[in-house]
C-alpha positions as CSV (number, residue, x, y, z in Angstrom):
1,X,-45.2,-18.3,62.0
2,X,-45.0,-17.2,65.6
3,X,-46.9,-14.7,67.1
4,X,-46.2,-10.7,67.3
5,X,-46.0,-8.0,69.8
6,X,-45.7,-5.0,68.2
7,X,-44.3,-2.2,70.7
8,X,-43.7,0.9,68.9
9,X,-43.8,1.9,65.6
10,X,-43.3,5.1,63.1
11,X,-46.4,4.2,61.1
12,X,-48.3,5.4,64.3
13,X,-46.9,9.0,63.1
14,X,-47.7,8.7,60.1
15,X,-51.3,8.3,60.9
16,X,-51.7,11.6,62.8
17,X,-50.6,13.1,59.8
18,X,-53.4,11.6,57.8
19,X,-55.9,12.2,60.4
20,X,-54.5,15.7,61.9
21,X,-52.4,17.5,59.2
22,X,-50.7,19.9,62.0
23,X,-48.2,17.0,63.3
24,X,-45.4,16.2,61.1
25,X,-44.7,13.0,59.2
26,X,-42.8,10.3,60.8
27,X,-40.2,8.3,58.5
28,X,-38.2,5.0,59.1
29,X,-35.7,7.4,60.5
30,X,-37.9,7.0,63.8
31,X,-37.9,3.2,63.8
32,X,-35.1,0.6,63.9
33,X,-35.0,-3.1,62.6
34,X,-32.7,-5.2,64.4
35,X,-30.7,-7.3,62.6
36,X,-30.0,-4.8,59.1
37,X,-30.2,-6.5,57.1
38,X,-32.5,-9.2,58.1
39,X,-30.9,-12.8,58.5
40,X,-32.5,-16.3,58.7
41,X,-32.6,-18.4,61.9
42,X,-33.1,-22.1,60.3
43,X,-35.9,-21.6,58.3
44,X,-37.0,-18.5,59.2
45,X,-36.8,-14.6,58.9
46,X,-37.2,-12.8,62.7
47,X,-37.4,-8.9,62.9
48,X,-37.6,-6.8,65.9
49,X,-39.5,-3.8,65.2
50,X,-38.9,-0.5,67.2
51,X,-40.5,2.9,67.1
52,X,-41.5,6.1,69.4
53,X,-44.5,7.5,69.2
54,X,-44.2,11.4,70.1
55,X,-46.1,13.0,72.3
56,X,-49.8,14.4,71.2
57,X,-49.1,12.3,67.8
58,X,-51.7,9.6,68.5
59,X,-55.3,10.8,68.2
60,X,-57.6,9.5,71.2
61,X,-59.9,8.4,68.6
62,X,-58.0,6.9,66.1
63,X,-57.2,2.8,65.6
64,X,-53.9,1.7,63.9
65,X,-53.4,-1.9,62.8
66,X,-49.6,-2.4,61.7
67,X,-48.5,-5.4,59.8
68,X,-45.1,-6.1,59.1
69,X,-44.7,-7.0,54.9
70,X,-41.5,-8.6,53.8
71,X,-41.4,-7.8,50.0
72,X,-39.2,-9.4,47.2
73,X,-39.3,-9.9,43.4
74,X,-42.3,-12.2,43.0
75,X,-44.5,-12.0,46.0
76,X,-44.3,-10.8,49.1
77,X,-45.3,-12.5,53.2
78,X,-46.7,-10.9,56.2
79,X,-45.9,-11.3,59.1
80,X,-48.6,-11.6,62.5
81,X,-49.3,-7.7,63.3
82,X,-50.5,-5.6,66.2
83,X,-53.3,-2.9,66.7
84,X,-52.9,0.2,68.4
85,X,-55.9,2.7,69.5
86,X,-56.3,5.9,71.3
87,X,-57.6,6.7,74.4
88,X,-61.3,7.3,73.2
89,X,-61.6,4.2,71.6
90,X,-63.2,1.5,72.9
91,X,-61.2,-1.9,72.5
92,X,-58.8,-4.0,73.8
93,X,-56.0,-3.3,71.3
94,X,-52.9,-0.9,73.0
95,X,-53.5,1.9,74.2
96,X,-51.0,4.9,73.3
97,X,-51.8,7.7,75.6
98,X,-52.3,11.0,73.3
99,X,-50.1,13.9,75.4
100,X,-46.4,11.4,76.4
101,X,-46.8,8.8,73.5
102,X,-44.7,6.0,74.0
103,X,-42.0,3.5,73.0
104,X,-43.1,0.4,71.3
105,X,-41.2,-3.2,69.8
106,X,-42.8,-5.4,67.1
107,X,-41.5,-9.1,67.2
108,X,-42.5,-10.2,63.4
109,X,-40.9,-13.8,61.6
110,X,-41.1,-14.9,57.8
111,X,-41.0,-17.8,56.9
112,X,-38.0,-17.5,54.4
113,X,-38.2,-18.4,50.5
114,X,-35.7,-17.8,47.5
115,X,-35.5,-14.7,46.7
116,X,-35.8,-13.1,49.6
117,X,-32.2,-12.3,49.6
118,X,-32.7,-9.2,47.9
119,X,-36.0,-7.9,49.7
120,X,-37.4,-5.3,51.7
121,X,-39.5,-4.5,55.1
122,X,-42.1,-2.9,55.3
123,X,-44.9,-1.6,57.6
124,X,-48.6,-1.2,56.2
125,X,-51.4,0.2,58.1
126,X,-55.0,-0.1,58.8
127,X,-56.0,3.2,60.2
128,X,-59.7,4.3,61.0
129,X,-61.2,7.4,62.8
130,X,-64.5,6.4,64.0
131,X,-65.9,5.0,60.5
132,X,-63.8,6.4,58.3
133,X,-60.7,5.2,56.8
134,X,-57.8,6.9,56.4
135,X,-55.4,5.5,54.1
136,X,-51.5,5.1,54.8
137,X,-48.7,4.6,52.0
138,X,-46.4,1.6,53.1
139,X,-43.6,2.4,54.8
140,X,-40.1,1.0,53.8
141,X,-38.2,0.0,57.1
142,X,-35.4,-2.6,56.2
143,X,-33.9,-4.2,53.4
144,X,-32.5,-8.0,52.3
145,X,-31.8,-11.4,54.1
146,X,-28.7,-12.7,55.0
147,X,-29.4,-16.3,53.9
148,X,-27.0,-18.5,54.9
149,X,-28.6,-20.8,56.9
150,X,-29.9,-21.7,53.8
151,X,-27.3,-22.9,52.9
152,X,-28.4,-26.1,54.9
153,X,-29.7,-27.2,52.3
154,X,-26.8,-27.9,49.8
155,X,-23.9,-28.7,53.3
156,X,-26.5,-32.1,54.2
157,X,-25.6,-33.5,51.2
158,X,-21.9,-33.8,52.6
159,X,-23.3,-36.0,56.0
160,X,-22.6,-39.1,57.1
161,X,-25.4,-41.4,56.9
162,X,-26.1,-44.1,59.3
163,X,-24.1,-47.3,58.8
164,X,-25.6,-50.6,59.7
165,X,-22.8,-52.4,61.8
166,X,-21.7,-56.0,61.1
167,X,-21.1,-58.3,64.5
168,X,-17.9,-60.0,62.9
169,X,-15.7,-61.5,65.3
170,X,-12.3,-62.9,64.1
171,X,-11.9,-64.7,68.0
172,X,-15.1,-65.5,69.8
173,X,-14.7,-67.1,72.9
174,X,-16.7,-70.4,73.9
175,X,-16.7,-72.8,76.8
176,X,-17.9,-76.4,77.1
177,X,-18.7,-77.7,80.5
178,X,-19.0,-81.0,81.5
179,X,-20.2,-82.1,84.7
180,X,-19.6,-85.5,87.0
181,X,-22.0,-86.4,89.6
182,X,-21.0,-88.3,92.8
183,X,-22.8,-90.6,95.3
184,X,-23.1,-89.6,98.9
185,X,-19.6,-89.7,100.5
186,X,-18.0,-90.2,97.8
187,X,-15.2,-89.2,95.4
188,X,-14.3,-92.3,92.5
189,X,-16.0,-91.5,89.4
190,X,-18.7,-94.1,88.4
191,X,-18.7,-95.1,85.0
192,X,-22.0,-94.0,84.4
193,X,-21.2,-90.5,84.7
194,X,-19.0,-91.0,82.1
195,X,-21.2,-91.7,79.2
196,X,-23.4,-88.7,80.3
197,X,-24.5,-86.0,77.1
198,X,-22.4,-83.4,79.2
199,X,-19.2,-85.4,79.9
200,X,-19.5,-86.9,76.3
201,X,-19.6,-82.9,74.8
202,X,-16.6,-82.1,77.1
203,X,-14.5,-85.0,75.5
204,X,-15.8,-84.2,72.1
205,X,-15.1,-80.8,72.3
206,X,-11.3,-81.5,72.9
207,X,-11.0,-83.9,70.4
208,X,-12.3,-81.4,67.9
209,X,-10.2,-78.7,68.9
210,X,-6.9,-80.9,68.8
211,X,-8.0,-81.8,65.0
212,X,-8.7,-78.5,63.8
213,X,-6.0,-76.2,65.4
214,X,-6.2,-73.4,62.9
215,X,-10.1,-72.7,63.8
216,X,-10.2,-74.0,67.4
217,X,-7.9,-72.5,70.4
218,X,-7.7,-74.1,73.8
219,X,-7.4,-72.0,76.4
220,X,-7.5,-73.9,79.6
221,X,-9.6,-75.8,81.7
222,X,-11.4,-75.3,85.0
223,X,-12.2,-78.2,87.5
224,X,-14.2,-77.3,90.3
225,X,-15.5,-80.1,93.1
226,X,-18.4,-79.6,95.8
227,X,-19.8,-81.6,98.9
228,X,-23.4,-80.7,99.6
229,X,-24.0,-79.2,102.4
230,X,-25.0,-81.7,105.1
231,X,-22.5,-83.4,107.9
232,X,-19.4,-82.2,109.3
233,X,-17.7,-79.5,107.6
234,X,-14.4,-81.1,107.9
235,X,-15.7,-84.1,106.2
236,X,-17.1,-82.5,103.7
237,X,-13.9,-80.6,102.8
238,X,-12.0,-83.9,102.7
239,X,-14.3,-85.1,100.8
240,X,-15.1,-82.1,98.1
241,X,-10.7,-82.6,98.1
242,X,-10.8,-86.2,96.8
243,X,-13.5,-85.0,94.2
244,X,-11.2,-82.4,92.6
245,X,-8.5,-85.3,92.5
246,X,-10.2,-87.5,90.9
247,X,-12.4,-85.2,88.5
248,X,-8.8,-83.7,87.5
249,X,-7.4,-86.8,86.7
250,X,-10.1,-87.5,84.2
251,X,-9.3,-84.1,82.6
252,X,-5.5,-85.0,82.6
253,X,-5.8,-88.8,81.0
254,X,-8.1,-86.8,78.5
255,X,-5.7,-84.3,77.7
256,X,-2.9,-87.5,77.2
257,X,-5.3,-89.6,75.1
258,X,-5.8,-86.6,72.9
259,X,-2.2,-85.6,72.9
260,X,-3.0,-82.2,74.2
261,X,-2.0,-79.9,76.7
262,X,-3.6,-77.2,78.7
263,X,-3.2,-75.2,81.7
264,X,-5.8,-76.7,84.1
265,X,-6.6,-75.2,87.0
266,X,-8.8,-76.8,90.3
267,X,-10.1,-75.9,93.2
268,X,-13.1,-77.2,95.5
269,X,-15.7,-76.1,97.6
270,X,-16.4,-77.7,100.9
271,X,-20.4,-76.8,101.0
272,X,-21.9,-75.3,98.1
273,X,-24.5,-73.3,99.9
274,X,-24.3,-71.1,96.8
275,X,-25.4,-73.5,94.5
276,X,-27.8,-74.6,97.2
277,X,-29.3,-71.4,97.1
278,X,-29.5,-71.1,93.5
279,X,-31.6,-75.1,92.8
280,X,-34.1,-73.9,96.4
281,X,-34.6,-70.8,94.3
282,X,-35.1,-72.5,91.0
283,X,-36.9,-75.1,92.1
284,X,-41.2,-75.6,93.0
285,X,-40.7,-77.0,96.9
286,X,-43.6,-75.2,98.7
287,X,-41.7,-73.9,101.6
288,X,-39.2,-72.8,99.7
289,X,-39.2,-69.2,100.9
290,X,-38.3,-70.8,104.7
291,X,-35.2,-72.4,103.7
292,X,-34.1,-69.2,101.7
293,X,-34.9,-67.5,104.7
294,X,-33.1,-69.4,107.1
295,X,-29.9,-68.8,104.7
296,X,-30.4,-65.2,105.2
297,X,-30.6,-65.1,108.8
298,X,-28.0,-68.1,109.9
299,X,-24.8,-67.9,108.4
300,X,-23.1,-70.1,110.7
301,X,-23.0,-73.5,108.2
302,X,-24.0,-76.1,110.9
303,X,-26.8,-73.7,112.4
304,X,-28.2,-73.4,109.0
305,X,-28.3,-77.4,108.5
306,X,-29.5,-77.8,112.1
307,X,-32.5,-75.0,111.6
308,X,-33.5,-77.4,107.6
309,X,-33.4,-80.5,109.0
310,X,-35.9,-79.1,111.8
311,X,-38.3,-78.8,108.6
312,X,-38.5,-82.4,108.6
313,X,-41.1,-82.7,105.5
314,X,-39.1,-80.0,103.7
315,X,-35.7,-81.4,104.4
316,X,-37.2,-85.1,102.5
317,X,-37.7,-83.0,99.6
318,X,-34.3,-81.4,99.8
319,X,-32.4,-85.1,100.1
320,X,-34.2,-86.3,97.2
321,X,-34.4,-82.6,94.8
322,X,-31.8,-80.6,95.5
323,X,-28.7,-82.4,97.5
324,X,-27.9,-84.7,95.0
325,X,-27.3,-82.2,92.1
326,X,-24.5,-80.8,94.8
327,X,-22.7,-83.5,94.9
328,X,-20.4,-82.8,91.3
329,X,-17.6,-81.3,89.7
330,X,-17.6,-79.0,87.2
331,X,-15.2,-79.4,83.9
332,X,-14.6,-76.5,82.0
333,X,-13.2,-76.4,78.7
334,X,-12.6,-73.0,77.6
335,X,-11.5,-72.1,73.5
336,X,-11.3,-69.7,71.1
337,X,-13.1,-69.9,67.6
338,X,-11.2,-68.7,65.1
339,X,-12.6,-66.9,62.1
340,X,-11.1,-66.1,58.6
341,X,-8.6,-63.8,58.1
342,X,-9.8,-60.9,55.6
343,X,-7.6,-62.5,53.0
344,X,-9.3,-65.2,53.6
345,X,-12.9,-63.5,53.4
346,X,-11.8,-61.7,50.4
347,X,-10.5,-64.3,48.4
348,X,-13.6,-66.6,49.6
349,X,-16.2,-63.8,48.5
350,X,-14.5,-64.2,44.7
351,X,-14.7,-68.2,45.0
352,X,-17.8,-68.7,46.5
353,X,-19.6,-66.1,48.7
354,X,-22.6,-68.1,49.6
355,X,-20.0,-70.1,52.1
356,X,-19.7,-66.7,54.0
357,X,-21.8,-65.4,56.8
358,X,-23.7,-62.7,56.7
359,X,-21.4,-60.9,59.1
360,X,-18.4,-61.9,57.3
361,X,-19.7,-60.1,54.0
362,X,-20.8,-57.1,55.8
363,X,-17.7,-56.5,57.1
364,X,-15.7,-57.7,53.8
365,X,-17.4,-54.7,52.8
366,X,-16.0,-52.3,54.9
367,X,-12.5,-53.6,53.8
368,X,-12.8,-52.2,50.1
369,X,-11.6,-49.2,49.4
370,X,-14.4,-47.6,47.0
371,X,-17.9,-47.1,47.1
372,X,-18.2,-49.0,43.8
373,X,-16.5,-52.3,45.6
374,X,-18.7,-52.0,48.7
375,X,-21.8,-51.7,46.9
376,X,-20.8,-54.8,45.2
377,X,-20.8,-56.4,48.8
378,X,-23.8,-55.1,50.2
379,X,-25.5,-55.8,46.9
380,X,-24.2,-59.0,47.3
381,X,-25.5,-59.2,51.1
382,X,-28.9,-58.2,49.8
383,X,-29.2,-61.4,47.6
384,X,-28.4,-63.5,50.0
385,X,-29.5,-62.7,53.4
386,X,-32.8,-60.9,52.1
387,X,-33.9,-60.8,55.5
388,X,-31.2,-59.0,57.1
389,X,-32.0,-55.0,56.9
390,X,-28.4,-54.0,56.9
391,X,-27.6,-54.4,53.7
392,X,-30.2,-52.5,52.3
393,X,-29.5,-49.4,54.7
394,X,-25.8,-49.6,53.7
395,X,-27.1,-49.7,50.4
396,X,-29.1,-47.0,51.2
397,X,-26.0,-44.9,52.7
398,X,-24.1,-45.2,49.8
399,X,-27.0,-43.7,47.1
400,X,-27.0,-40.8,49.4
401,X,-23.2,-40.2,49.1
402,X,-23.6,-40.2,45.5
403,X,-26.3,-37.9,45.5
404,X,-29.0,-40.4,44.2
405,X,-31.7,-39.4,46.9
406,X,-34.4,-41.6,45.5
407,X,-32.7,-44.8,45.0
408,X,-31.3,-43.6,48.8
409,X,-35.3,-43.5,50.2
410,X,-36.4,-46.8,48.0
411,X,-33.4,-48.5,49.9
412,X,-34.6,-47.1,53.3
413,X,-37.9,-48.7,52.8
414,X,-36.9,-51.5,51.6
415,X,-34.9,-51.8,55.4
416,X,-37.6,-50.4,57.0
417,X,-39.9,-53.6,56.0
418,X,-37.9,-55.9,57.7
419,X,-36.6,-54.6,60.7
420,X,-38.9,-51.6,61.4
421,X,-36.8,-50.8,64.8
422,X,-33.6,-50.4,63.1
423,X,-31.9,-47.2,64.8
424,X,-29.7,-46.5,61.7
425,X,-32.9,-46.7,59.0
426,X,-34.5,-44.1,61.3
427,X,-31.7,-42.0,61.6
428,X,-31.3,-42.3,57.9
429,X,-35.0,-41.5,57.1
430,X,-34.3,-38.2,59.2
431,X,-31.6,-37.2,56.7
432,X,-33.1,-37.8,53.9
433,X,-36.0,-35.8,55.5
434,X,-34.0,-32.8,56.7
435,X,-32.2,-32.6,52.9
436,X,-35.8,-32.3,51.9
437,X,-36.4,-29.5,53.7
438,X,-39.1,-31.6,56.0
439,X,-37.8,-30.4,59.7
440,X,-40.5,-31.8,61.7
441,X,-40.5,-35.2,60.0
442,X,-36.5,-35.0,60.6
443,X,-37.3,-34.9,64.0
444,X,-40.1,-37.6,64.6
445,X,-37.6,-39.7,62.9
446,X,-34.2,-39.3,65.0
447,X,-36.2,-40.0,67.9
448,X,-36.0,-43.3,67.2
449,X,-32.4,-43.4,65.9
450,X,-30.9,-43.3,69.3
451,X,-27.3,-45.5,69.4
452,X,-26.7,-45.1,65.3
453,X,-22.9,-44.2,65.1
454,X,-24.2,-40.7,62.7
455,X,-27.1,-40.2,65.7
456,X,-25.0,-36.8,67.0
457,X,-24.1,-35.7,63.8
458,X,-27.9,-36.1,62.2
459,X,-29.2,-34.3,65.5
460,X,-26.6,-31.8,64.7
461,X,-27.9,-31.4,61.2
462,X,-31.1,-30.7,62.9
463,X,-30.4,-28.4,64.7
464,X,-29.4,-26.5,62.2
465,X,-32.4,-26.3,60.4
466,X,-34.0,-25.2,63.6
467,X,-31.8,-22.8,64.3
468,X,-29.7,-23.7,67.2
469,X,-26.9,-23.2,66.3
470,X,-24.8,-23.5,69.8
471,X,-26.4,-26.8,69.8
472,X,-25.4,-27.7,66.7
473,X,-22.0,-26.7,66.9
474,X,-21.5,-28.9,69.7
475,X,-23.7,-32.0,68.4
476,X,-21.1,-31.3,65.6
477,X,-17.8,-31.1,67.1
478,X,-15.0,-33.3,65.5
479,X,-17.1,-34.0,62.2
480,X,-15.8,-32.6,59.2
481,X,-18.3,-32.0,56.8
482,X,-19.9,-28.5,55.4
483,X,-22.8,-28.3,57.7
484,X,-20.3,-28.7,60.7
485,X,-18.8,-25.8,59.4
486,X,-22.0,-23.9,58.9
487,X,-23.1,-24.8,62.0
488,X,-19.8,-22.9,63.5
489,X,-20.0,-20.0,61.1
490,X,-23.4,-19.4,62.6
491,X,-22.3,-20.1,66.2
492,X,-19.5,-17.2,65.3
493,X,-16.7,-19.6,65.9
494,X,-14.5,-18.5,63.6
495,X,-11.8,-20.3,64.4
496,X,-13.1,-23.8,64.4
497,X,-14.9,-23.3,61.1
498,X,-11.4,-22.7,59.3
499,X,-10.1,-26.2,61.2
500,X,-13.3,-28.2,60.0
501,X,-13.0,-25.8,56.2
502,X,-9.3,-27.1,56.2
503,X,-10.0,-30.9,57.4
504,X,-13.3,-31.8,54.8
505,X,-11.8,-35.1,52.9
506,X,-14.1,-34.0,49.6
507,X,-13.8,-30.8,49.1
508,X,-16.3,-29.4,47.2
509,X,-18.2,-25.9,45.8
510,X,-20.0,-25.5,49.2
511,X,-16.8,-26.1,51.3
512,X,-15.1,-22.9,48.8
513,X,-18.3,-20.7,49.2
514,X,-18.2,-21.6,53.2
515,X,-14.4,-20.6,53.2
516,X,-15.4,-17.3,51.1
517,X,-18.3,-16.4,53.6
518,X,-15.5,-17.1,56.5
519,X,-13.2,-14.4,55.1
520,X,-15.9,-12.3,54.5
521,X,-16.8,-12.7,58.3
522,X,-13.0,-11.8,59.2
523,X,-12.5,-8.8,56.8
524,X,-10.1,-10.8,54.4
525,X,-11.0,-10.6,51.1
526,X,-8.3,-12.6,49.4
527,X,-9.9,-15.4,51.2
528,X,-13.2,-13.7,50.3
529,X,-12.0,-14.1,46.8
530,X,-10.5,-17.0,46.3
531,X,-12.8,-19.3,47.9
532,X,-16.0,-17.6,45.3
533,X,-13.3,-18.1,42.6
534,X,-12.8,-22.2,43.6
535,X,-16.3,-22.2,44.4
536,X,-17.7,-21.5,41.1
537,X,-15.5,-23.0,39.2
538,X,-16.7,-26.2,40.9
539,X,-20.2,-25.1,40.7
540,X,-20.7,-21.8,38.6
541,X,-24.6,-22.0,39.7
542,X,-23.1,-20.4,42.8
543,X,-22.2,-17.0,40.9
544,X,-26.0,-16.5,40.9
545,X,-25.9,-16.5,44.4
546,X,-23.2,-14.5,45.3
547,X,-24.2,-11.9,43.4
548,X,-26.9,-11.2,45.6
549,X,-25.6,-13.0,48.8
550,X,-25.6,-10.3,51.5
551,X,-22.7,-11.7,53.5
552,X,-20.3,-10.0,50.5
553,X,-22.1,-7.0,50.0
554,X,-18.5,-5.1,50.8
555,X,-16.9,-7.4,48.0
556,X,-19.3,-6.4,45.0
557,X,-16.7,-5.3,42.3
558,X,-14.7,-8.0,43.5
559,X,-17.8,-10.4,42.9
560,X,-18.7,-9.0,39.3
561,X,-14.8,-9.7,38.6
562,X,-14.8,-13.5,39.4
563,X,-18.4,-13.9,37.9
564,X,-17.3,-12.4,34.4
């Protein structure tokens, strides 16, 4: 409950009339409670509070404490008051000066509960003259809640939860590079190189793709040849020439032998001081911060050799480390992986779904049409990738969808265990918090739901139940569910609430008694009356509410019709 400053209030008059029977009485017609009625803000009931004190009403040695009561069948909450005290007294309460009185505002908030709908405000006093009490009647200065942020609480049901996404990939793209390593000076392949592991995967890999063409896709294939970067550059660009011949012939008899063809494309690099640079910097040669600083500062190619081979100790190292693993070409195979078809996943899952990925069921799932086939899936998923947290939090999704909040929060956990940094289970857990009315747990939770795909709509949720609605609204734009409707109701868009009310995929009671609260907004009641009509009949525990729901308190005979 925040804190109150109370600035001016009637009860002050109606003290000098206990204490000093010559001033007149002072009524709630002297004070005014902004909003009348009272309306909730999230969770919450604020009141401002204003009243005059006349002149020569307050005694200069009398003490008033005020406390704002909000009373409704049942029980009834105070609110944080204020004390005010004459000029005699000696305090630190607020002074009213006795001869030009004053104007004075009360901030007061209630924390709301059912039944305050039909309630009234009051002000009750404390007065005192020296030792003596005087005592005060409470004063009646406001009536009833407008409740329908509230309503919160029955519009989260219609969210979307977080779903855990699969990675499925029908065409993931691969490479396989091969690579062919050349004396000094020259370019004929030695057939060494050939039985290398790299050059072997490069030849298996097209074999493999030319015998199973309905999973494997070549692409093409790159050839690049290098010279290291020593000698003449036009040498070295001859000779980095005759190694892309020769490395592209290999790939080309390959391609023949396996009856294959591909677009292959070559080039070659005269002096690979780029991959020079990248083996110095890899590499533990002590002076290796000299060379890569000679690179920086010389770019001409034969000053930077010249300034290396100055390092006479460092350039041994170079000839034996780092030169020779220059002298190459590079074959690059690059292919396609082709996954099943979802005709293929489908009829697989019926068959035999332990031969399917993880990723494959997850996103069969998302290919059936019902909630009662996906949870079949994900069920499905659970058994056997127990390890894998998604399945559980989609499991966990589709409990809340159907209502079943426990088996929803037994799912979370479940999730939770084993992957404790999942961004969907946390923005999950903050739903399921914020339908329990737990705001600040909501909150600790979608702080670590960032990048969930439901992470705006959940904050928007949030929002609402702290009462920002302008925030909300826009967290909530696009989404059509109740609570985005709410949240514009509140906001007093009027006009995007009716597009969301008209665009809601499951209609239901809620969606009817947010249509009806529209109208009432816009002074129509056939809307007014036709959406309580629809509204009951899909839940008649709404005609309880209705009846004393504020927001139709023009539309009362209309209201005892429908509920009859």
């Amino acid at each position: 409950m925040r804190k109150i400053t109370i600035l001016s209030i009637a009860a002050a008059g109606a003290l000098m009339l206990a204490s000093c029977s010559k001033f007149g009485s002072l009524t709630a017609d002297n004070i005014t409670v902004t909003p009348t009625p009272l309306e909730t803000v999230g969770s919450e009931v604020p009141a401002t509070i204003s009243a005059t004190f006349p002149q020569k009403y307050m005694h200069k040695k009398v003490t008033l404490g005020v406390t704002p009561v909000l009373k409704y069948r049942g029980g009834e909450v105070t609110s944080v008051g204020t004390t005010f005290q004459g000029e005699k007294v000696q305090g630190n309460n607020t002074v009213v000066n006795y001869k030009t009185g004053g104007t004075y505002t009360l901030r007061a908030t209630f924390p709301f509960r059912e039944g305050m709908m039909q309630s009234d405000l009051y002000l009750r006093f404390d007065a005192k003259k020296g030792k003596k009490k005087i005592q005060l009647p409470d004063l009646k200065v406001g009536y009833g809640v407008v409740a329908t942020s509230d309503l919160l609480r029955s519009t989260i049901a219609s969210a979307n939860p977080a779903l855990a996404p699969d990675a499925f990939q029908r065409t993931i793209r691969q490479k396989q590079e091969g690579q062919i390593k050349y004396l000094v000076n020259q370019a004929n392949i030695r057939a060494s190189e050939l039985k290398t592991t790299s050059v072997q995967d490069f030849v298996k890999i097209l074999k493999e793709i030319n015998d199973n063409q309905e999973t494997l896709r070549l692409l093409n294939i790159e050839v690049s040849a290098y010279a290291s970067p020593e000698g003449r550059f036009d040498y070295n660009e001859k000779l980095a020439e005759r190694r892309q011949q020769s490395s592209a012939q290999y790939v080309n008899e390959q391609l023949k032998k396996n009856k294959m063809t591909a677009d292959v494309t070559t080039r070659f690099t005269a002096e690979d001081w780029e991959g020079f640079q990248q083996l110095v910097n890899e590499s533990y040669i002590q002076d290796k911060e000299i060379i890569l600083r000679v690179l920086s500062m010389y770019q001409d190619p034969a000053e930077r050799e010249q300034q290396i081979r100055n390092m006479s100790v460092v350039y041994e190292e170079l000839t034996k480390g780092i030169l020779p693993e220059l002298r190459r070409a590079r074959l690059i195979a690059n292919y396609d992986v082709i996954g099943r078809s979802d005709e293929q996943i489908v009829e697989q899952f019926k068959t035999d779904a332990r031969s399917l990925s993880v990723e494959e069921v997850l996103y069969g799932a998302s290919l059936q049409q019902d909630n009662v086939q996906k949870k079949v899936w994900y069920e499905k998923a659970a058994a056997l990738f127990s390890n894998d947290a998604r399945a559980y939090n989609n499991l966990a999704n589709l409990a809340f969808q159907s209502g079943d909040v426990q088996t929803a929060a037994a799912y979370l956990q479940k999730a939770k265990s084993i992957n404790p940094q999942s961004a969907e289970v946390a923005t999950n857990e903050a739903l399921l918090a914020l339908a329990e009315g737990k705001v600040a747990d909501a909150e600790a939770y979608l702080a670590r739901g960032t990048g969930s795909d439901s992470y705006s709509e959940i904050l928007g949720n949030l929002n609402l139940a702290k009462g920002n609605y302008a925030a909300a609204a826009a967290n909530l734009a696009g989404v059509n569910t109740n609570s985005a409707a709410l949240a514009q109701i509140l906001n007093k868009d009027y006009a995007s609430a009716a597009k969301t009310l008209a665009n809601i995929p499951n209609v239901d009671g809620i969606t009817y008694y947010l249509q009806a609260i529209l109208g009432a907004r816009q002074g129509d009641s056939a809307a007014v009356v036709t959406g309580l009509r629809n509204a009951i009949q899909q839940n008649p525990n709404l005609a309880k509410r209705a009846a004393r729901d504020l927001e139709f308190a023009k539309y009362t005979a209309q209201i005892a019709r429908i509920v009859k």
